[in-house]
N, C-alpha and C positions, 0 to 999 in steps of 0.2 A: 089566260083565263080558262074556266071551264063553261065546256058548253053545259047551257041550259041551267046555269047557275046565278041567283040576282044576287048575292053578294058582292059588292065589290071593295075596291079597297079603303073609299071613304068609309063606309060600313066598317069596318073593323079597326080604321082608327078613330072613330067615336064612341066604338064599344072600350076600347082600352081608355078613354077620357072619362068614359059613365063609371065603368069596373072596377078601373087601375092595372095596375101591372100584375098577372098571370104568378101568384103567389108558389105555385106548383114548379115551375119551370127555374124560380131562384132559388130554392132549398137547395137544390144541388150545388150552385154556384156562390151560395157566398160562408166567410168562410169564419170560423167560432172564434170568438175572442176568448184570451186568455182572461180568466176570473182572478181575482185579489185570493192569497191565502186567507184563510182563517185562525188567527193566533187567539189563544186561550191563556189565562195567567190562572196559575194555583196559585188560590188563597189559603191562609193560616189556617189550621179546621180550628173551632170551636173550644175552646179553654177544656181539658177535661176528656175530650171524646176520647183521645188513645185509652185514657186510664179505665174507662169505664167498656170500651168497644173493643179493645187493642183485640181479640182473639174472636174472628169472623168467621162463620159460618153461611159458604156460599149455593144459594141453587140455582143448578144449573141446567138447558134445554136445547133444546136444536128447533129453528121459528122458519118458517120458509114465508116471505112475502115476497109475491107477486114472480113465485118460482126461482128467490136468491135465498143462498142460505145465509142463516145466522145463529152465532152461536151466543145464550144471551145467558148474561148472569144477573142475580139479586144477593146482595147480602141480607140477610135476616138480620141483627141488629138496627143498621144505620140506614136500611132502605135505599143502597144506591145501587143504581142498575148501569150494565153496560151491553152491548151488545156490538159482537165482533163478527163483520164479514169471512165466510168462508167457501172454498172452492167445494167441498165434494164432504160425505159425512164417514171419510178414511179416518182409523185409529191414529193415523200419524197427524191429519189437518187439526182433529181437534182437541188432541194432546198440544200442539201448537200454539190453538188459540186459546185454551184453558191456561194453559203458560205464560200467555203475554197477561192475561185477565191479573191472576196472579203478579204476577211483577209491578203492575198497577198499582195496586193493593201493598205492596210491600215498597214503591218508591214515598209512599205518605206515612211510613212507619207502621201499618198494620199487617197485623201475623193469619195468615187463612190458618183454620184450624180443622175445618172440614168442610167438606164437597158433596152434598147431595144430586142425585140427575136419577134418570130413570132406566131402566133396561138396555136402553142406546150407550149406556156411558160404562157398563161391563166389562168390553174391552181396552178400556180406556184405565182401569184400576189394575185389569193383569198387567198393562205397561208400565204406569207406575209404579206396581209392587217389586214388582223385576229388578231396578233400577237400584 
């Protein structure tokens, strides 16, 4: 015991009966369960849409929430957005991810046909003119 202390140990197991258990002290100790995937089914798109949408014209941005980046697209016809995680805003990362966007876009039958972005996306056109 300490001197000159009126705590003692019935005290503090009535505080843990009032409180509960020290919510601070099990964060470290217990341990993350593994979560269910999330599966997605593609549906048939809409009778017509290729015909009329088939040549997409995408804009593109670089979006920083809460200090991650992302690199996000819209198509202007058909309004669908995506937005892909990325490490750092290197010509090679989002050459990458403007890649995968695309491939996206062309696993459903549609043809990108151009790529608007802003000032950031400069060197991202001398790479692909290169090619």
């Amino acid at each position: 015991m300490i001197p000159n202390f009126p705590v003692i140990k019935a005290d503090i197991i009535h505080a843990k009966d009032i409180f509960g258990t020290d919510i601070g002290s099990l964060e470290g100790k217990t341990t993350h369960k593994k979560t269910n995937r999330l599966h997605t089914l593609l549906e048939d798109l809409p009778t017509g849409m290729l015909g009329r949408h088939g040549n997409v014209t995408l804009e593109t941005n670089i979006m920083y929430m809460n200090q991650i980046l992302f690199l996000i697209t819209i198509s202007r016809a058909i309004h669908f957005f995506m937005a892909e995680l990325i490490k750092n805003e290197k010509s090679a990362t989002i050459a990458t991810a403007l890649k995968q966007a695309i491939h996206a876009y062309h696993r459903r039958g549609f043809k990108v046909a151009q790529i608007h972005g802003d000032g950031k996306f400069e060197h991202i056109k001398k790479i692909w003119t290169c090619q």
